[in-house]
C-alpha positions in Angstrom: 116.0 115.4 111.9 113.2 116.6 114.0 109.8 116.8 112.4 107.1 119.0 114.2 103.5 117.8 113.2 101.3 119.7 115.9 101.8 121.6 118.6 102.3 118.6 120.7 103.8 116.1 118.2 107.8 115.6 117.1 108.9 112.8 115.1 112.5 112.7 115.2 113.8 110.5 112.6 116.5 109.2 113.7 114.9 107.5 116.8 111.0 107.1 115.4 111.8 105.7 111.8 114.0 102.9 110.8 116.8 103.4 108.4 114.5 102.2 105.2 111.7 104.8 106.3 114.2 107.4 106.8 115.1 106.3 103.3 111.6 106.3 101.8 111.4 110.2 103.8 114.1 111.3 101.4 112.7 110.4 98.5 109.2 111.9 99.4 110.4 115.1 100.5 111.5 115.6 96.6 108.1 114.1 95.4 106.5 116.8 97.4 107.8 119.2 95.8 107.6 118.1 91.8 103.9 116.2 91.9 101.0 117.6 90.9 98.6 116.1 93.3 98.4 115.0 96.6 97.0 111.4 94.3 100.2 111.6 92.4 102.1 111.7 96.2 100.6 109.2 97.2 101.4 107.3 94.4 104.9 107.8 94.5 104.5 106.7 98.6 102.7 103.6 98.1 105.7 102.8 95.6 108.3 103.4 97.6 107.0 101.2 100.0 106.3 98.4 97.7 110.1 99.0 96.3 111.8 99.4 99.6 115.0 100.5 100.4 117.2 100.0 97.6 114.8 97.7 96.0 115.0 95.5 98.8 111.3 94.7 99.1 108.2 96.0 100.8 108.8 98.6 104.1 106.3 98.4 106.3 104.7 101.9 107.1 105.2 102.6 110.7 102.8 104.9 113.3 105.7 107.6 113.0 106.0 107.7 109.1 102.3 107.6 108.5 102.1 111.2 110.9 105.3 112.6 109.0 103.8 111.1 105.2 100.1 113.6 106.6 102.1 116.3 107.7 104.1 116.2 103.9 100.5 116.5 102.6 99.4 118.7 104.5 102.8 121.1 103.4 101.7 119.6 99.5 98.0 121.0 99.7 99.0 124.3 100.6 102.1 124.5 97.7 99.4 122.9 95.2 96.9 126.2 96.4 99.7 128.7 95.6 
């Protein structure tokens, strides 16, 4: 999956995140979209990344996530102004 965050910027997924960020990416995709607040998000990121992938521990969050995880925010603050 190709992710455009700027006019400049793609994160594609399959080469820029490892298979437990890609992971993590799922499940925040559906937080996006049934949180209240971009607090509540990141919540729900920070544990998913304590949890890991299939509760196998802690994922480290990469250059690549963290732009993809701003860009989800970004897509959040405008659904939460709606």
């Amino acid at each position: 999956m190709i992710i455009k965050i700027d006019n400049t910027t793609e994160i594609d997924t399959d080469r820029d995140l490892s298979s437990e960020e890609r992971h993590i990416l799922q499940k925040l995709f559906g937080w996006k979209t049934l949180v209240d607040s971009v607090a509540q998000f990141r919540q729900k990121k920070e544990s998913a990344l304590f949890v890991g992938w299939n509760n196998s521990g802690p994922v480290r969050e990469s250059e690549a996530l963290a732009l993809v995880i701003q860009q989800l925010e970004k897509e959040l603050r405008l659904r939460l102004k709606k």
